[in-house]
C-alpha positions as CSV (number, residue, x, y, z in Angstrom):
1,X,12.2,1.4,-20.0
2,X,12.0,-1.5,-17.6
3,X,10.2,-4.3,-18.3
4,X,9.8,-5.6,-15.1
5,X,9.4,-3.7,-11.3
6,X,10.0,-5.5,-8.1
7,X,9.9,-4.3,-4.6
8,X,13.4,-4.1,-3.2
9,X,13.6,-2.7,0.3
10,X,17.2,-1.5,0.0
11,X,15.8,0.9,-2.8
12,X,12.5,2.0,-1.1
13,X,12.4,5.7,0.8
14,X,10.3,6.5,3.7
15,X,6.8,7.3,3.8
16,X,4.0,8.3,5.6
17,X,5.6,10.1,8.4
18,X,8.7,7.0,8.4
19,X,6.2,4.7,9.3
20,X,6.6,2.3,5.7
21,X,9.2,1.6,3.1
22,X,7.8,2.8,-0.3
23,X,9.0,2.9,-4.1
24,X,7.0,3.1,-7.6
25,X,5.1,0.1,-8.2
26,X,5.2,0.5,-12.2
27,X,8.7,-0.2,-14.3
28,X,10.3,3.6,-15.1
29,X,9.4,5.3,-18.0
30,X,5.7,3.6,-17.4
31,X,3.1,6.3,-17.7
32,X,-0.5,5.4,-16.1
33,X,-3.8,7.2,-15.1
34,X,-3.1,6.3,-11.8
35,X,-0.8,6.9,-8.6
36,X,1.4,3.8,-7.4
37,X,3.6,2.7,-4.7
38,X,4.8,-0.6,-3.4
39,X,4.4,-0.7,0.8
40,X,6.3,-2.5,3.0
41,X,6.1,-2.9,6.7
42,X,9.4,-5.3,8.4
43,X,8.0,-6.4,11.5
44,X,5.3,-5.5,13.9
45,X,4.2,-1.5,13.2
46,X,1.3,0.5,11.6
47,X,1.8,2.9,9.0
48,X,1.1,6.2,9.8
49,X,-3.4,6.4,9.6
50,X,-4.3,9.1,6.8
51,X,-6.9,9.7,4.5
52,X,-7.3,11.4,1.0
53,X,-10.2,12.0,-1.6
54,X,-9.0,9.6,-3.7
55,X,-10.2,6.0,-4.6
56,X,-7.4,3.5,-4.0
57,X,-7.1,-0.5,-3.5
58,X,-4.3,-2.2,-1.9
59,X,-2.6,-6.0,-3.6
60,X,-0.9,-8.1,-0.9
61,X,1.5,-9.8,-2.1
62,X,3.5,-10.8,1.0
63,X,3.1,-11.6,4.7
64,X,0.2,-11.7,6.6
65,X,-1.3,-8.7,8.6
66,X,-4.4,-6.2,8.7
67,X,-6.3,-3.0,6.7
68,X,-7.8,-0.5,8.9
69,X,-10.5,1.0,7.5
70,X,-12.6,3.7,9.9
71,X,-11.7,2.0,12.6
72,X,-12.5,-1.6,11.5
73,X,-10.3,-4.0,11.0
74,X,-9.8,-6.8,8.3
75,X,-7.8,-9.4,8.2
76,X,-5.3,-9.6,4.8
77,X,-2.8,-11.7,3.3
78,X,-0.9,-12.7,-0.4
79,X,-3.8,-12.2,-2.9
80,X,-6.2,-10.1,-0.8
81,X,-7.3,-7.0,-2.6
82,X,-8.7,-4.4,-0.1
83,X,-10.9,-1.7,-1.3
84,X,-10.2,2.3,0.5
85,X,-13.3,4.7,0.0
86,X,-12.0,8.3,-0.5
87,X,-11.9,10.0,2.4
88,X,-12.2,6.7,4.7
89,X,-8.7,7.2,7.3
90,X,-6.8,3.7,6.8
91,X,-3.8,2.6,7.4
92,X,-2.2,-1.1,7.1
93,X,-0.9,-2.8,10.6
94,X,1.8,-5.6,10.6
95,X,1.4,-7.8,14.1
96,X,4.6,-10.4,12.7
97,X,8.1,-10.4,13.2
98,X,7.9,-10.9,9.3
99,X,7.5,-8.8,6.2
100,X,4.3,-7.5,5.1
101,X,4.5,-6.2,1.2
102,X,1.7,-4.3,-0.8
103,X,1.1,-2.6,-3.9
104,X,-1.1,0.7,-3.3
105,X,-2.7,2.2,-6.7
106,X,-5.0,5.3,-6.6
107,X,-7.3,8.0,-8.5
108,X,-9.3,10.0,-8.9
109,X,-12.5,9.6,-7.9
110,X,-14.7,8.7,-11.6
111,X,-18.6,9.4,-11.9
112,X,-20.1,5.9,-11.8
């Protein structure tokens, strides 16, 4: 098993209709209650909007760029955590020349 995991785009497969780079999240072997994937955006582009009845949050970790979240927009950057209701369509925009990196984790949705 790997200890550690580290988004590398030279690794990553398409997602979301080609829009993003993506690739697990956990090390290999790792088993979780949860659905991962690492996102990356190089340069200015959206990925592809969806939406899913699942819970799910989104760690920036690099560059700077937005959440869209039924139609609002909110500002993120390294350290943000941003919070997707199920069934809210969202998608992540990048407005830089740079890189813009996330980790995406989701579930299902838990009585409260």
């Amino acid at each position: 098993m790997d200890i550690i995991s580290r988004f590398d785009p030279a690794k990553a497969q398409k997602a979301h209709g080609g829009t993003i780079l993506a690739s697990d999240v956990l090390p290999s072997g790792l088993k979780a209650p949860f659905a991962h994937a690492w996102g990356y955006l190089n340069g200015a582009g959206e990925m592809e909007p969806h939406r899913h009845h699942k819970e799910e949050v989104y760690i920036f970790t690099k560059g700077n760029g937005s959440v869209m979240v039924d139609g609002i927009r909110y500002p993120v950057g390294p350290g943000d955590v941003a919070y997707i209701p199920p069934d809210a369509l969202h998608s992540v925009v990048n407005g830089s020349a740079g890189e813009l990196v996330w980790a995406a984790f989701w579930w299902d949705i838990m009585d409260r």
